[in-house]
Structures are given as C-alpha cells and as structure tokens.
C-alpha positions as CSV (number, residue, x, y, z in Angstrom):
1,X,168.6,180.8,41.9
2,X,169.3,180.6,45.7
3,X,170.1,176.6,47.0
4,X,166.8,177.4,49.3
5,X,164.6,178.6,45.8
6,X,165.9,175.0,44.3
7,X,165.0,173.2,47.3
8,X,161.9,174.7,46.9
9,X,161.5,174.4,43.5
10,X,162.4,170.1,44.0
11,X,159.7,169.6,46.8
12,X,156.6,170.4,44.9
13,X,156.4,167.6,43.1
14,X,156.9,165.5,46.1
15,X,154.5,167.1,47.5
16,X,151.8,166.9,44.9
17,X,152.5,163.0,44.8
18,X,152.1,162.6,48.7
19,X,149.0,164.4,48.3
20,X,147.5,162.2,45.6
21,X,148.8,159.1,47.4
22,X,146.9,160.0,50.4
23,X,143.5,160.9,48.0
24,X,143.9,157.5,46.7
25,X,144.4,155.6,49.9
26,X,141.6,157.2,51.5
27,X,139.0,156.6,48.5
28,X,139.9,153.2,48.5
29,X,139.4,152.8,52.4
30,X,136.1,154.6,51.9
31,X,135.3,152.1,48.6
32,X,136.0,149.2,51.3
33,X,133.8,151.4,53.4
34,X,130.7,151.3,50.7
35,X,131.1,148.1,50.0
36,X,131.2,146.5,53.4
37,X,127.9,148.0,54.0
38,X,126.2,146.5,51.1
39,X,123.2,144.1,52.2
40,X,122.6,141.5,50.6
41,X,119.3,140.6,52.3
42,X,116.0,142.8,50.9
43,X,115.3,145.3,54.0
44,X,111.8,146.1,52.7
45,X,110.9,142.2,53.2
46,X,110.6,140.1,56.2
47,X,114.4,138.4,56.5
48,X,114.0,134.9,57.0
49,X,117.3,133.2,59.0
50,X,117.5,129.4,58.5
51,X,120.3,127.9,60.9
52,X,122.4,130.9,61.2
53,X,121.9,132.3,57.2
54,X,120.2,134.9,55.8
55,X,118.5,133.3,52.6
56,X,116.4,136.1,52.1
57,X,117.8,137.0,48.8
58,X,117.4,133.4,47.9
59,X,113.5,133.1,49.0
60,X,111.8,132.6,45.1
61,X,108.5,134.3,47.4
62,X,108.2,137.0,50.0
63,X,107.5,135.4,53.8
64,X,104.1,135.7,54.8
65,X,102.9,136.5,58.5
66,X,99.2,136.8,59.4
67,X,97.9,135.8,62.9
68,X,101.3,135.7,64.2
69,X,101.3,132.1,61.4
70,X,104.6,132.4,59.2
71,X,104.1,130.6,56.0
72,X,106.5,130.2,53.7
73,X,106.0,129.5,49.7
74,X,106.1,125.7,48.9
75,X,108.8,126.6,46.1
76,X,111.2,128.1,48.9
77,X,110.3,124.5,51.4
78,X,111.3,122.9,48.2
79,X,114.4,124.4,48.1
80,X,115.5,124.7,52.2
81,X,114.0,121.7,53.4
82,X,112.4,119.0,51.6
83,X,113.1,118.5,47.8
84,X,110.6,116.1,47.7
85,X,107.7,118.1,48.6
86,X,104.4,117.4,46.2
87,X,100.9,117.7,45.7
88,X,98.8,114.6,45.7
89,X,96.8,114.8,42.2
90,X,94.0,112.5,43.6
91,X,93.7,113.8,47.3
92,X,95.0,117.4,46.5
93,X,97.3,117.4,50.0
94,X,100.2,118.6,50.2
95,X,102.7,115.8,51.1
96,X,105.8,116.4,52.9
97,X,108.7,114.9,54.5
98,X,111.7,115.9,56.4
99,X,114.0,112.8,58.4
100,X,111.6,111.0,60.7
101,X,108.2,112.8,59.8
102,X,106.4,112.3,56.9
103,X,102.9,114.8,56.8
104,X,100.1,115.4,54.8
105,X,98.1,118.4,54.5
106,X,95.0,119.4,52.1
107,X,93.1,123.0,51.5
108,X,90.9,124.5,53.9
109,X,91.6,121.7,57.1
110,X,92.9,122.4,60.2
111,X,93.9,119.0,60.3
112,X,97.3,117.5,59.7
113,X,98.8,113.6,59.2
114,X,101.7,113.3,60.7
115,X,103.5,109.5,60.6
116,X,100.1,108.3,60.2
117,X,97.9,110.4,63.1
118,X,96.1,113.3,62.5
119,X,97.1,116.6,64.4
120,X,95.3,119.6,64.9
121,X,96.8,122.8,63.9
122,X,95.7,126.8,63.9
123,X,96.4,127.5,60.6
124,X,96.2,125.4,57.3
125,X,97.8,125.9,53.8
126,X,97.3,129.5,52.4
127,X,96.9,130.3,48.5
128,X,98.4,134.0,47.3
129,X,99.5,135.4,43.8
130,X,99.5,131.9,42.1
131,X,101.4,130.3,44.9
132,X,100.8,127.6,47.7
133,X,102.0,129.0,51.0
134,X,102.7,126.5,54.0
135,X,102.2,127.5,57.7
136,X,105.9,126.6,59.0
137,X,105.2,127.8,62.7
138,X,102.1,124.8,62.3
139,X,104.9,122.4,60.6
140,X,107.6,122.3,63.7
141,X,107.3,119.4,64.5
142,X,107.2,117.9,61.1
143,X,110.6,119.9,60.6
144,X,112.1,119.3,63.5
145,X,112.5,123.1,64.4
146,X,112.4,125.9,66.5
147,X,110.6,128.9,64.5
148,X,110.7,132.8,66.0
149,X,109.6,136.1,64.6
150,X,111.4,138.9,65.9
151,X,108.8,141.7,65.2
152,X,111.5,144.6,65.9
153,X,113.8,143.8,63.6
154,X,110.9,141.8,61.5
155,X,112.9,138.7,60.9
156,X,112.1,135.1,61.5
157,X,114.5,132.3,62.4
158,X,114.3,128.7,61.8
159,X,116.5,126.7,63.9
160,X,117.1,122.8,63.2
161,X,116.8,121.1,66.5
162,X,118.9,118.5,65.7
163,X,121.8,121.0,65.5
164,X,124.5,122.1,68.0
165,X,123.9,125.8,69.2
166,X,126.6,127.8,71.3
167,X,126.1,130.7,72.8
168,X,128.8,133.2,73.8
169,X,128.4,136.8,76.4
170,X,130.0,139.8,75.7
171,X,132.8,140.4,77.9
172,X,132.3,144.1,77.3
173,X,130.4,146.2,75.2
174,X,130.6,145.7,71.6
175,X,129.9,146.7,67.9
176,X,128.4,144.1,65.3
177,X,129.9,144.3,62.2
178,X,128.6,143.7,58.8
179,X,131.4,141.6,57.6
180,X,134.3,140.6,59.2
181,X,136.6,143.9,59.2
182,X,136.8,147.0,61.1
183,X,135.9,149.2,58.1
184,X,132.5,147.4,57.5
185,X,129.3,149.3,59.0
186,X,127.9,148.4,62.7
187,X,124.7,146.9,62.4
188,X,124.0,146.6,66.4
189,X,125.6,147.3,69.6
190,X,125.5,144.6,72.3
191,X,125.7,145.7,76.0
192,X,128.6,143.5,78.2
193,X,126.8,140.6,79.9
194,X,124.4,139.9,76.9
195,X,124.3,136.7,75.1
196,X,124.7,136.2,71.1
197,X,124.5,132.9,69.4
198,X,128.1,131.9,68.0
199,X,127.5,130.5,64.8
200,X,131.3,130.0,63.5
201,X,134.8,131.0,63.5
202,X,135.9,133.5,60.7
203,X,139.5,134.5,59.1
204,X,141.6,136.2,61.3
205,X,140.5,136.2,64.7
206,X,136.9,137.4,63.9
207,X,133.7,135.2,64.7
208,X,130.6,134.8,63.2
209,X,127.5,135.3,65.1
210,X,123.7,136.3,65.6
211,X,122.4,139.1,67.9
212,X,119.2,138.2,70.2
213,X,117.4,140.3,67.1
214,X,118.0,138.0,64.9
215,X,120.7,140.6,62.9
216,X,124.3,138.1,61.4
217,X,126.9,140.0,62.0
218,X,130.7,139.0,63.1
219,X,132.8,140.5,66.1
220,X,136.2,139.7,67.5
221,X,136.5,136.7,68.9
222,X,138.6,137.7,72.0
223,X,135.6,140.2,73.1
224,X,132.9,137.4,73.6
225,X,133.6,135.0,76.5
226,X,131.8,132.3,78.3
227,X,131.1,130.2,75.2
228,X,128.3,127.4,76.3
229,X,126.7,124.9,74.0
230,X,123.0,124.6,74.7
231,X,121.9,122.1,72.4
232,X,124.0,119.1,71.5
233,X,123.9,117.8,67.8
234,X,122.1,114.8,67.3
235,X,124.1,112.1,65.9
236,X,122.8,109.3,63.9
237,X,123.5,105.9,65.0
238,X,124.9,103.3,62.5
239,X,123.5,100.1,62.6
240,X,126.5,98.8,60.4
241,X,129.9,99.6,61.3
242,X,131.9,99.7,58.1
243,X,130.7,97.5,54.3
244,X,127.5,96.0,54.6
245,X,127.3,92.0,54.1
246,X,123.5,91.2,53.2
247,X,122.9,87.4,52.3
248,X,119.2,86.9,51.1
249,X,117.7,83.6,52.8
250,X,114.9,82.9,50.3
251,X,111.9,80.2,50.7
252,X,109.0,80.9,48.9
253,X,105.1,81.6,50.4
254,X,104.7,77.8,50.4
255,X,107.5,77.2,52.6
256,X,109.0,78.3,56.3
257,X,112.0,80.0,57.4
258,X,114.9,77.4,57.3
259,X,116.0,76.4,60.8
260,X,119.5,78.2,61.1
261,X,119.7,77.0,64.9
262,X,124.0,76.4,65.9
263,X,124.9,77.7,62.7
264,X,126.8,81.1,61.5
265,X,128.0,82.7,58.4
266,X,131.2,84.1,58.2
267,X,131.3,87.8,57.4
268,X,127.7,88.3,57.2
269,X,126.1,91.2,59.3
270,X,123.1,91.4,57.8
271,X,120.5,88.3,57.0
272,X,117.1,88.8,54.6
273,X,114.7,86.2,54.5
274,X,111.9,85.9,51.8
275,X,109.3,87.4,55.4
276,X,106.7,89.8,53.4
277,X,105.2,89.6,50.1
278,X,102.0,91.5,47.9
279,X,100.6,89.3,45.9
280,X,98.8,89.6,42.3
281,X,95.8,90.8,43.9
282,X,97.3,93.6,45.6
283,X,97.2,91.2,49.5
284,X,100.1,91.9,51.6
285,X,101.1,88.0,52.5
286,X,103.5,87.2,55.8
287,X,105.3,84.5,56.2
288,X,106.7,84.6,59.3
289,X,105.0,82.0,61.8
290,X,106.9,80.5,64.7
291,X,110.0,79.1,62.4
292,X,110.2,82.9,61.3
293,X,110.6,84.1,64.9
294,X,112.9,81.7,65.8
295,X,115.1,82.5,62.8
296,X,114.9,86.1,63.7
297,X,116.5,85.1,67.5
298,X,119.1,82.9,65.9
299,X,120.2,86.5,63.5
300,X,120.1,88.3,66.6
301,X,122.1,86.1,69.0
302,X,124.7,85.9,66.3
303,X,124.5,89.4,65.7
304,X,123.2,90.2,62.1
305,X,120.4,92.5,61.4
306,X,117.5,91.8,59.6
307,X,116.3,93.8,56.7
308,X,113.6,91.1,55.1
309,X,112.1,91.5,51.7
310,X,109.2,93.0,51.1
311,X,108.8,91.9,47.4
312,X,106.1,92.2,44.6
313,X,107.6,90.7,41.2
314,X,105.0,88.6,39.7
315,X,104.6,89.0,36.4
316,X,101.1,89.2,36.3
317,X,100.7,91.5,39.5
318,X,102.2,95.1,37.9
319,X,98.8,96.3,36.9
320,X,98.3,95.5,40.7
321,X,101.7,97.2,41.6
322,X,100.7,100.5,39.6
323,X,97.1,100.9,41.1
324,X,98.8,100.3,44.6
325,X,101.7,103.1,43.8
326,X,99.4,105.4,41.9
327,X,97.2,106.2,45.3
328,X,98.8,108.3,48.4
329,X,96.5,106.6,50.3
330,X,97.0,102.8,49.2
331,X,101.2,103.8,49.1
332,X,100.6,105.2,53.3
333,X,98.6,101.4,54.1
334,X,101.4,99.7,52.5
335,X,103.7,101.3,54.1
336,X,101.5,101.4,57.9
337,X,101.4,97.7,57.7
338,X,105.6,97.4,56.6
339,X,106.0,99.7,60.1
340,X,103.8,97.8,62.1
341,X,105.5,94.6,61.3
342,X,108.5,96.2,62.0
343,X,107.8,96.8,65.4
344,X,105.9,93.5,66.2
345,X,108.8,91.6,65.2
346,X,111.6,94.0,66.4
347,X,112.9,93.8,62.9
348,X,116.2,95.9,61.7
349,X,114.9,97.2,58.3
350,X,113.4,96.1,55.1
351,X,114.7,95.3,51.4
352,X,111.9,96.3,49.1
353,X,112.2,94.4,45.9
354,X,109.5,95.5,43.3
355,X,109.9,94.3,39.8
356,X,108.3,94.5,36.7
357,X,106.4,97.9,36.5
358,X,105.5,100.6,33.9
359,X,107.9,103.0,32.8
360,X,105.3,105.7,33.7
361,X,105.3,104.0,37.3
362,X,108.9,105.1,38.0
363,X,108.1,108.4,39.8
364,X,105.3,107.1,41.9
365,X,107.2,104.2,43.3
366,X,110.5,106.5,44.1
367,X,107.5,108.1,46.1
368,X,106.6,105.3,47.7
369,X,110.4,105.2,48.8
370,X,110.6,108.4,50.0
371,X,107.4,108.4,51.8
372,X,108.7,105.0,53.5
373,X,112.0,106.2,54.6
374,X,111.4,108.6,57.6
375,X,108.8,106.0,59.2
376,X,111.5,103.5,59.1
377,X,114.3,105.8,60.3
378,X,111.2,106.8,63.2
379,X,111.8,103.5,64.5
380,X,115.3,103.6,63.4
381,X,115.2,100.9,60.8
382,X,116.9,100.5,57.6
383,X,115.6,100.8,53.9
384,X,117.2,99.1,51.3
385,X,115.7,99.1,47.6
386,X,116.5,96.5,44.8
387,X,117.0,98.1,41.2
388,X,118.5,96.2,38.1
389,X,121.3,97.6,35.8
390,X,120.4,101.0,33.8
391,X,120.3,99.4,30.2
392,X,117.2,96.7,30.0
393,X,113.5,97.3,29.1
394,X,110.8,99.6,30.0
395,X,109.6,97.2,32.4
396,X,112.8,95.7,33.8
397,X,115.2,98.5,34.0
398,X,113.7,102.2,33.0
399,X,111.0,101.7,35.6
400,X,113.4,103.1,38.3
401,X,114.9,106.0,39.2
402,X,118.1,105.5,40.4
403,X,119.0,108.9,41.3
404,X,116.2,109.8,43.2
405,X,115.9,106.0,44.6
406,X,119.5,106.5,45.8
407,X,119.0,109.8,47.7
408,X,116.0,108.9,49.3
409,X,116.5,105.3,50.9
410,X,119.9,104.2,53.2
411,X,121.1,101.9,50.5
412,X,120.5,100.9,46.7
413,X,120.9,97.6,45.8
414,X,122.5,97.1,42.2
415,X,120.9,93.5,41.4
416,X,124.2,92.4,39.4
417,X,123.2,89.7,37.8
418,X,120.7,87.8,34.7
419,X,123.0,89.7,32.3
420,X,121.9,87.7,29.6
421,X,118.7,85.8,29.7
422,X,115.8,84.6,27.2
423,X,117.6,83.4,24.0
424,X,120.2,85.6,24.2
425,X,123.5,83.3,25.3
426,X,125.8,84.4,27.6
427,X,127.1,84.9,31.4
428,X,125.2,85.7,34.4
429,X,127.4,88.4,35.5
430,X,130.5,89.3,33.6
431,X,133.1,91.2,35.0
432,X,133.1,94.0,32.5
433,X,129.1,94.7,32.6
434,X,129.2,94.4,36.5
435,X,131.5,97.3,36.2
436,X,130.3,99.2,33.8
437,X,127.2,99.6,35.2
438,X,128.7,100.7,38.4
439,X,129.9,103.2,36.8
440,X,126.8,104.3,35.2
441,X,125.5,104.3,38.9
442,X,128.1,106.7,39.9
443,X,128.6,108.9,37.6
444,X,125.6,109.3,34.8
445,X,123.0,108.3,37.8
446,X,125.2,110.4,40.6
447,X,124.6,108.1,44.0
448,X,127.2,107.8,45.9
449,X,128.9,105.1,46.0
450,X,129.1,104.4,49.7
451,X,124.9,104.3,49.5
452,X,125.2,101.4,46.8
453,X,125.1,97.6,47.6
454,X,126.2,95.1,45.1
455,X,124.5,92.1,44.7
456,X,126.4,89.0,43.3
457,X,124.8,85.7,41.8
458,X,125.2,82.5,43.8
459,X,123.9,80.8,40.7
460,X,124.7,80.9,36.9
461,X,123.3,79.2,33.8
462,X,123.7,76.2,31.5
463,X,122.8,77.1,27.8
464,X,121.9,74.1,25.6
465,X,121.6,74.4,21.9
466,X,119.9,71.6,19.7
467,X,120.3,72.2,16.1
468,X,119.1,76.1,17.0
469,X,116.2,75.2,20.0
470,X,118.1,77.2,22.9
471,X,117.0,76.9,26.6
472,X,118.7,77.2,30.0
473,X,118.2,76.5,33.1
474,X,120.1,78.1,36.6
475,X,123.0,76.1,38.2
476,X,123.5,76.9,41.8
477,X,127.5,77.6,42.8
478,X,127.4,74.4,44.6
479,X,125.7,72.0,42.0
480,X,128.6,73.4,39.3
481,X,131.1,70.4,39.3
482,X,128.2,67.9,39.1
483,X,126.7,69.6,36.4
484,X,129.6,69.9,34.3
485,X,131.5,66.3,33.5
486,X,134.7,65.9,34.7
487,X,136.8,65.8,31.8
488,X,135.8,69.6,30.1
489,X,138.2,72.5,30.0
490,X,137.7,75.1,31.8
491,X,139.1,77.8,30.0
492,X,139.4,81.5,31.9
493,X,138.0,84.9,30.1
494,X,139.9,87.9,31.5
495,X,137.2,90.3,30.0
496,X,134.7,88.8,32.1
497,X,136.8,87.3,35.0
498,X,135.6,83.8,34.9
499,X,135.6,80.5,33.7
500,X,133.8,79.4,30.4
501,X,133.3,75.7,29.2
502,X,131.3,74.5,26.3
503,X,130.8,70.6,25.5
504,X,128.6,68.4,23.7
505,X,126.1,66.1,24.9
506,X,124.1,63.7,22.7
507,X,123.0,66.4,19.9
508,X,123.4,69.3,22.2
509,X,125.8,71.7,22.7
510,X,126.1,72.8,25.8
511,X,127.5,76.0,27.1
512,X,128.1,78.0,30.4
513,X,129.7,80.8,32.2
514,X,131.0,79.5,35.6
515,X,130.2,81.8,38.7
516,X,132.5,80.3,41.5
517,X,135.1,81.7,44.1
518,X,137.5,83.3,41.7
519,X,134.8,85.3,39.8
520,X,133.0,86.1,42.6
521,X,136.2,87.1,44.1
522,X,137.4,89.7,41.4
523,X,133.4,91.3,41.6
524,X,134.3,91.5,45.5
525,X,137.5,93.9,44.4
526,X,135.1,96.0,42.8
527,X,133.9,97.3,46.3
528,X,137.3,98.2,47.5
529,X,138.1,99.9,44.1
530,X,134.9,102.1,44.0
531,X,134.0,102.5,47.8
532,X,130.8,101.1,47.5
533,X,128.8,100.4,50.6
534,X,128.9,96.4,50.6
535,X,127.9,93.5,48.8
536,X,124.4,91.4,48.7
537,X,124.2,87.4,47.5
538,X,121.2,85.2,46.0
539,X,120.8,83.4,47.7
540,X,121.4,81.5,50.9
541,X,122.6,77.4,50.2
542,X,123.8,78.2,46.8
543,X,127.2,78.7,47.5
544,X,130.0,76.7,47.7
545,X,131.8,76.6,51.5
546,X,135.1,78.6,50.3
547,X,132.5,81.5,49.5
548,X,132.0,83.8,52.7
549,X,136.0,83.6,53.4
550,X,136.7,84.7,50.2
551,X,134.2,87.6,50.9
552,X,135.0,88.4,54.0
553,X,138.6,89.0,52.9
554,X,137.5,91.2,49.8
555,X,135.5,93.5,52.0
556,X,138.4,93.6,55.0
557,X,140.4,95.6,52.4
C-alpha cells in the first residue's frame, strides 16, 4: 500500500468524527433553538401583564372582556393583589382592600364604597362558570393602577402606580427576543426612535423589557438609549426612625388626661393615653376634653407621636364586642368614627386593645384590622394591635390571629405580661416565658420580627397565702421597696432573670417576683437579640426613675 493509500486509509475516521461532531453541535444549537421559543403564557387566552410579568399561566380563570370592562376572577385578585379579599355573608359585597383604599361592592349595583363614599362605576361584579368576576378597569382607583388592553396583541396590562417606570428608545432598529440569547425566537421588531418600557437588567449585557404591545421580551442593552424614568416610586414615610418606644399613659373614663406640661420622658417617641373606649353596650366613649388636647400639644412639642387606645376589655362587654365585629357595617362605623377622630385631633395612630372575645370571633376581628389599616395609612396614621401570648384560653389567648393580625396592621403588640394570675402563684413576666413566646411569634406564628412590639410590666404582684386562701394584689415598680420590709432577701432567679423574695407576715406567707431595673433590663436585651421593632410599658407613673435610661440604652444597641 502506497504512503498516499495509508494516508487515505487514516483520514476517514477523522473524518467521520468531525462530521458527527458537527451533527451534534448543530442539534444542540437547534434544541437551544426549540426551547428558547417555548411560551410559557397560553396564546389562545387573553395574556394579562401585571407590573412587567406575564402571569398568564398563573391566572386559576381566563380574563374576561366585555364592553371594553376587564374583569378578572376574584380567586386570581386573591392571589395578585389583595389576599384578604372576601365576601360579606350578611351584605353579600364583595369587600376589598389594597394600601390606602378599602372598597365594597355587592351584585347587580353600579355603585361602589370606597374609604367610606360611594362611587359610581360602568360595570359591577360579573358571575361566570361558578366564579365571581371583578371589573378591574372599574377598581383603578381602589388598586392604585393604570389598566390597558392592547386589542392587537389581546393583552392587558396592570401597572402599579406607586411604582418607578423607565422608559428607554431604540437607538436603531431592533429584534425582541424571547429570552435573553441570540438563539431564542424574535417575538417583535421595534423601529429606531420608538420607545419600550425597561423593566430590568438581565445576565450578560441583555435587558429586560416590554414592547408598546404589551409583548416581554429582552434586547441588548447597548442598542436602547435615552433611558428616562417617568414615574417615580412612591416611598413610604416612617413616622419612627429606628425601635419604637410606646409608654401607655392610662386614666380611666372617670378621670382626665394627666397634665404632663414641662415634663419629658427619656427615650420615649411614642405616648398612648387611655383617649377612646366602647363600652358594654356597644357606645364608643371619648375622653379627650380640653386636658386631652393639651396633653396631645405637650407629645407634640416634645416630639412623640400619639397612637391612643382604642380599647374594649370589659368582661361583660364581648357579647357586645362579637355583635359589633360580626357586621361589615357596624365594623365600617367603628372604624368611620376611629378616622374621624383621627383627623379632628391630628392624632399619629391608634393602639386597639380588644380583650376577652370568642374563639369563633378571631377571624372577624383580624377583619376589623385589616379593614382599619388602609383608612389609617389614608391619613397616614399608624395601627398598632394588642394580643396576649399564644398559650392561654379561648377567650384570652386563641381569640387572635397572630399571623394574620401581624401582616395586616404596622405593628403587633406582644402584651408580655400577667404570666401567672388567678390562684396560680408565680411571676408577672419571667424571663424564659417572655422569650419563649417570642419565639412562638416568630417562628410557629411567622411575623416578623421587626413588626412586633414588646410590652413590659411596670407592675408585678404580691402573693399572700393563709393556711391555703391565696390572693394577690399588683405592686407598681415604684411602691416595691415599701411593700417589701427592709430586712428580706432578695434572692436572684437566672431562669427568670429577676429577683424573688418570700416572707411571713402574721399567719401569711407572702411571696413575690420583683419586676425592677435589672429584669426589665435583660427583657430590653431581648429586642436587640431578636430584632424586634420596640418595646411598650404599663403604664405611665409606675416606674421607678432609673427606668427610661436603662431603656433607652437597651434599645440604642
């Protein structure tokens, strides 16, 4: 065999591996091909962009459009805007809210609620296959949003107003692309000098964006120029800059705001005096008169906010509290009247403090929460709701919702405190059950941490025990070393990081758990340890004077 047959002979198999290389490279530039040009919307439905995404795959309905209305299936405004939406058993409307607006809507009226007036609209709710359809083009408002339907292309976009939106022009003519590669498919071709809505950079180079027909697509950054934002986002203004530091100042119906005139407290930016109350007959009281309105000048020239109570805790009132919370329409004149006192009395927020209800209550009053949240934030004020520890009685403890409780209002208040009470003996507020229901705040509840306030007792309680008869009665902070003679031990608990003492007077034993500067200290490191959004005390002229600098400090950290 000649040298040029063997040559011969040794290049075929290098050539039938080059070739099968190259088969295999170009079917896997042509599987990128296929795959790039997968949709993931449905192209037989209307698509339905919400702020730049196509959730049309995610819609539970199909988007109905009649008479140029767009409604879109409750389940799906469940899911994109306002996981609170329901259906009033008693009214049959459908109540909604969404930040500021809280609206109202029933069958077959053209007539909507909104924050408490009534709007009219073109189109009311619509009823298809089983399902309850709301008219979002009617709702903007409520939504806060710019709604299009782009009849070309049949896709409708729904654009949060209270977001930034760029837009960018094509420096020259340009392909769309399906996903961010230059094998994926063109889905539209932009002439130079047209604008697109820039939605976000994308991995190397590319940026995503939306075509004036509503398509998503991405393009090379360097071929769009003159990038311009049109619309600014909104940004929330805090009324607290960093932990919040809520004292309650609490005088009862019978009584007047005290006269805080040339004092401060140190560390406090946040004061909530004992203003609003609904009585056992369902009558919502005020006690604000002329000492009320002075004490709300002396918060505001010192600079605290003030988030008064708005309490209902009697004991005979939660029949009362359940007939009030079980009606949409009694929950919206509540609420109406909290507003309007609000804005007479150019107030910073509220603390709603509702105790003792039924178990079967718990879902009605996180309603009344969420109902009262965006009127408050309307007139940007705060709301702050009370709740006791997750592990009492129907009444006491599994009447709330924390989760939902949490979500829905600016702050939840952990009410740290009564651990014992009754005839069972025992601390106020021991370390270790302070913490441990922190915990179950955080992570069996899930709020976050930075939404929940704890409150700390200003008080604890001396036990006395005669031959089995036990009773107490509260101590304030500052009434401790009188109460206690001055020759008992004070002997220190590590569990429950405070002092205990226990004595005999007469034929009675007497025992009790000291709250004071060093326990209420190491509750104070809790806040630190699990970022929690500030601390609360009850009440007001119980402490000692060594209190609010030991507070201040904690919270500093």
């Amino acid at each position: 065999m000649s040298r040029r047959e063997k040559r011969e002979v040794q290049s075929k198999p290098l050539i039938k591996i080059a070739i099968v290389f190259i088969i295999i490279v170009v079917i896997f530039f042509i599987g990128i091909a296929v795959f790039n040009h997968i949709k993931n919307a449905r192209p037989e439905s209307t698509n339905l962009i919400i702020n730049n995404n196509n959730v049309t795959a995610r819609l539970k309905k199909e988007v109905i459009i009649e008479d140029d209305v767009i409604f879109i299936a409750k389940e799906d405004v469940k899911n994109f805007f306002d996981k609170y939406i329901t259906q009033d058993e008693s009214t049959n409307k459908i109540i909604t809210t969404y930040e500021k607006k809280i609206a109202a809507i029933e069958p077959d009226n053209k007539t909507i609620e909104i924050n408490g007036s009534n709007k009219q609209i073109n189109s009311t709710l619509k009823e298809a296959n089983d399902t309850i359809y709301l008219p979002m083009s009617e709702l903007k408002d409520v939504y806060n949003i710019e709604v299009n339907y782009i009849e070309s292309t049949n896709i409708v976009t729904l654009d949060s107003l209270d977001r930034e939106q760029t837009k960018a022009y094509a420096a020259k003519t340009i392909k769309i692309k399906n996903k961010a590669s230059m094998f994926s498919r063109s889905i539209e071709k932009v002439k130079k000098g047209n604008w697109l809505i820039f939605v976000a950079d994308a991995d190397k180079g590319w940026a995503k964006v939306r075509t004036q027909d509503g398509k998503i697509g991405f393009v090379k950054k360097s071929k769009l120029a003159n990038f311009d934002t049109v619309r600014e986002a909104m940004k929330e203004e805090k009324q607290i800059d960093g932990k919040v530091n809520m004292v309650w100042d609490y005088f009862s119906e019978y009584h007047t705001a005290p006269d805080r005139t040339g004092t401060t407290i140190e560390g406090v930016n946040v004061v909530s005096p004992a203003f609003f109350n609904i009585n056992s007959k369902g009558q919502f009281q005020e006690n604000v008169g002329t000492n009320g309105e002075k004490y709300i000048k002396w918060a505001h020239d010192n600079g605290y906010k003030v988030w008064p109570m708005v309490s209902s805790n009697s004991n005979d009132g939660i029949d009362v509290r359940s007939k009030i919370l079980n009606s949409y329409e009694t929950r919206q004149k509540v609420i109406e009247t909290i507003v309007d006192k609000c804005v007479e009395y150019k107030l910073d927020g509220v603390n709603i403090d509702f105790e003792y209800m039924y178990e079967e209550d718990k879902d009605v009053f996180s309603r009344f929460i969420i109902e009262l949240e965006p009127r408050m934030k309307e007139i940007g004020c705060m709301t702050t709701v009370d709740v006791t520890a997750p592990d009492g009685s129907a009444t006491w403890s599994l009447c709330f919702d924390r989760n939902v409780l949490g979500d829905a209002a600016d702050y939840i208040v952990f009410m740290a405190y009564d651990q014992n009470t009754g005839q069972k003996v025992g601390t106020t507020a021991g370390y270790n059950w302070v913490e441990t229901n922190l915990k179950k705040f955080i992570e069996t509840e899930e709020i976050k941490s930075n939404k929940i306030i704890l409150a700390v007792p200003f008080y604890t309680k001396l036990w006395v025990d005669r031959n089995g008869d036990i009773t107490s009665k509260n101590v304030n902070m500052n009434e401790i070393d009188k109460t206690i003679p001055s020759n008992v031990e004070r002997q220190w608990n590590d569990t429950l990081k405070q002092d205990y003492v226990e004595y005999t007077e007469g034929n009675a034993t007497k025992k009790m758990w000291i709250e004071d500067a060093k326990s209420i200290k190491e509750k104070v490191s809790l806040i630190e340890q699990y970022n929690l959004g500030g601390i609360a005390e009850w009440t007001k002229d119980r402490e000692t004077e060594d209190i609010w600098e030991i507070i201040k400090d904690g919270l500093n950290k």
